[in-house]
C-alpha positions, 0 to 999 in steps of 0.5 A: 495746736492748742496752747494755754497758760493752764491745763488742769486735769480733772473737775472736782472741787479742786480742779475747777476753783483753780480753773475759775480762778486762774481764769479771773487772774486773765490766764488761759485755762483749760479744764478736763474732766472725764464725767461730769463737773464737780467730781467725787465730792458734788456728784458721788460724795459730800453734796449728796450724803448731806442731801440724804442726811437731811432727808433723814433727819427730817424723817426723824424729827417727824418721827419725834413731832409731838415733843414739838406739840404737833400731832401726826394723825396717821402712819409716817414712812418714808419714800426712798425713791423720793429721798434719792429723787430729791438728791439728784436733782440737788446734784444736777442744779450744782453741777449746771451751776459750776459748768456756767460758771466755767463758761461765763469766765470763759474756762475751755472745757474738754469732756473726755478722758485726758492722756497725759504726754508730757508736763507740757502736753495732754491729749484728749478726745483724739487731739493734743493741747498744750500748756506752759503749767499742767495742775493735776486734780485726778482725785482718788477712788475708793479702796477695796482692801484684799479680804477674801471673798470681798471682791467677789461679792463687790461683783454681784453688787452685794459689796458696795463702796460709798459711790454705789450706795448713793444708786442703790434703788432700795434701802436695805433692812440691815447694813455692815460697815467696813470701816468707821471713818467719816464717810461709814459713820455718815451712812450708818446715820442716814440709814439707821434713821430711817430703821435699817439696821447698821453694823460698824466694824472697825480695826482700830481702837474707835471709830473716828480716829484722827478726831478728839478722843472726847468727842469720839467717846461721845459720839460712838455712845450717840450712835450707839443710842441710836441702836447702831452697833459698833466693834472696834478692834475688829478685823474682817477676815473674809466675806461671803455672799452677804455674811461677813466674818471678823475677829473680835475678842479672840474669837471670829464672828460672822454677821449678815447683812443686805448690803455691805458698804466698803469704806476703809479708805481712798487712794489717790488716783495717780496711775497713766501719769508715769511718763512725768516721772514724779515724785510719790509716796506710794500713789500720793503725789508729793508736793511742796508748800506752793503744790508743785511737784518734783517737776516745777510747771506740774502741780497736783491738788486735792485728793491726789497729793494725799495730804487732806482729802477734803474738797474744801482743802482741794479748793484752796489748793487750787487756788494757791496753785495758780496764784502761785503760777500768776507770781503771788508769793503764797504757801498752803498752810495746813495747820487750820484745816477744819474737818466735819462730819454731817451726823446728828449732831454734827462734829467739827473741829479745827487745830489740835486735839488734846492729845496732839497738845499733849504730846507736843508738850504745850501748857495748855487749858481745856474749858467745854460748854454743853448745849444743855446751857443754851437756850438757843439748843433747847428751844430747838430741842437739840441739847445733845452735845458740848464745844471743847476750847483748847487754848495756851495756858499763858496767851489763851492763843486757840490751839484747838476746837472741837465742836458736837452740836447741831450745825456745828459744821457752820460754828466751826468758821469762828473758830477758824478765823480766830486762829488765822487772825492769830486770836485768843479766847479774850477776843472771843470772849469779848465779842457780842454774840447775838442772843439767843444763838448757838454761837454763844457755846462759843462765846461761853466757852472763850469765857471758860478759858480766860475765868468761868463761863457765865451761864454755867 
């Protein structure tokens, strides 16, 4: 029988950074992955909807071309079946890229479905290895919510989650959104921009709920310019076909639509693991500060523990789990854990938000700059949106940042290093930033909070 330091279940963005890295720690690993490396996030989620929201925006900028002085002489459309064509071979370069790189640092990979016999043991593909620690990274899967007529209508393919919208072969000429989290407001984006009509509907009070009320008001008027149309406090009552039922304002309302795209949530995918007896909330597997679970030498990373589903946060937690297996002393430490949504503009945010301050009972100052006092923004004709620095009233320590702005995904980075260095908007403020460059909102903003920001 085969016998490893490490086997870890699954090849996301998770479970093959912990494989990598335990494997540069000198430790034997072993991987499982019952599809193709890479997981959800590279091959059905985050690397393929930005791959399409960046032929979006292109098509949109053409669209837009003679605010630039280029004159587009003829009719400008868009070929889907190039846009996907153009995503999967994105995808298939990542996903040759990681599987080299477990070969080059020398990680066993098994490509087949793992059993799990004990904490120790793991059968696949018929043969039974071993391991003295067993990281579990089996990711989560959509959820199809138990609204009449739903699943039915998920059966003939007229219902879809976000793995089936990244296959379709057409785009559709009308869309419905079941939900208005990240992955719903990053497909009624690329869809709306190239002329698909977009329906959000959404149970709560907005789109967007664990983000900064600013920036969610702001937003939802973005996509609202954009012709999106969303209802919040909206409850889908039932489904048929493609006509969607929901209460809005006391009243039902029906709506049809080519396709309707399911994106209420995922759950973790915590099933066949019961023989470990380990601890849940629900299907979240409960893990501590190091990822290990009720049982020691099992650790559970990423979408499966249900603390942040996000692959960048999979990847650190892979990494904590095995430096911990190699006797680092080191903890997972959630509180700066930046989140992003790939619209247009982009949102990203780090820390609290305002209202997580508020409730806290922190003395605190807010100072925002808009991109319409940058001079990088509007040479890029990009003048849509605002930085909001949330700072301690005594120390101007970073409580929080909240950013909307074109590659805003890429700011957010400074801001994060800020508060791991423990910083204050003084260090920023007194950091060059180089001109002219978005990161200067920043800067701007660091200014706001210690005084007044100089270019407004």
């Amino acid at each position: 029988m085969k016998t490893y330091d490490i086997i870890v279940l699954g090849g996301g963005p998770g479970g093959y950074v912990a494989a990598i890295k335990g494997a540069q720690l000198g430790l034997k690993v072993a991987l499982i992955e019952k599809e193709v490396v890479g997981g959800i996030c590279l091959n059905h989620g985050c690397i393929p909807t930005k791959t399409l929201l960046k032929n979006a925006k292109v098509y949109k900028t053409v669209m837009h071309a003679l605010e630039y002085g280029v004159v587009i002489d003829g009719k400008v459309s868009y070929d889907w079946q190039a846009m996907m064509k153009r995503k999967n071979i994105v995808v298939k370069k990542l996903t040759m890229g990681v599987a080299g790189l477990l070969k080059k640092n020398g990680v066993e990979v098994f490509n087949g479905l793992g059993k799990v016999l004990s904490p120790t043991q793991v059968e696949v593909n018929g043969e039974t290895i071993s391991c003295k620690n067993l990281i579990l990274a089996t990711g989560a899967s959509p959820i199809v919510p138990p609204i009449p007529g739903l699943k039915e209508a998920y059966a003939k393919g007229i219902a879809k989650t976000s793995r089936e919208m990244l296959a379709i072969e057409e785009a559709p000429k009308s869309i419905v959104i079941i939900g208005g989290g990240v992955i719903g407001v990053e497909f009624a984006t690329i869809f709306s921009s190239i002329g698909t009509k977009v329906t959000i509907i959404e149970k709560l009070d907005g789109i967007l709920p664990m983000m900064d009320d600013d920036i969610r008001q702001a937003y939802t008027k973005t996509l609202k310019k954009d012709g999106i149309e969303i209802f919040t406090q909206a409850e889908v009552k039932s489904v048929k076909d493609h006509e969607v039922t929901y209460a809005f304002e006391g009243k039902d309302v029906k709506v049809s639509a080519d396709v309707i795209l399911v994106s209420v949530g995922m759950r973790p995918n915590s099933d066949g693991l019961d023989v470990l007896n380990l601890e849940k909330d629900r299907a979240a597997i409960k893990t501590n500060d190091h990822l290990q679970t009720s049982v020691k030498s099992v650790y559970a990373i990423g979408d499966v523990n249900g603390k942040y589903m996000l692959a960048h946060v999979a990847s650190a937690e892979g990494i904590i789990a095995v430096e911990h297996i190699h006797g680092k002393k080191v903890k997972m430490d959630y509180t700066r854990v930046p989140n992003a949504v790939y619209g247009s503009p982009e949102i990203a945010t780090i820390g609290l938000t305002e209202k997580e301050v508020k409730e806290k009972g922190i003395p605190y100052k807010v100072s925002t700059f808009p991109l319409m006092a940058s001079g990088k923004a509007l040479a890029d004709n990009e003048k849509d949106g605002f930085v909001k620095l949330i700072v301690g009233e005594k120390y101007k320590e970073v409580l929080g940042a909240h950013i909307f702005s074109y590659n805003a995904s890429d700011l957010i980075a400074e801001l994060g290093v800020t508060m791991t260095l423990e910083g204050t908007a003084y260090e920023i403020a007194s950091t060059i930033h180089p001109h002219p460059t978005l990161s200067e909102i920043i800067m701007e903003a660091a200014h706001g909070a210690v005084d007044k920001p100089i270019h407004m």
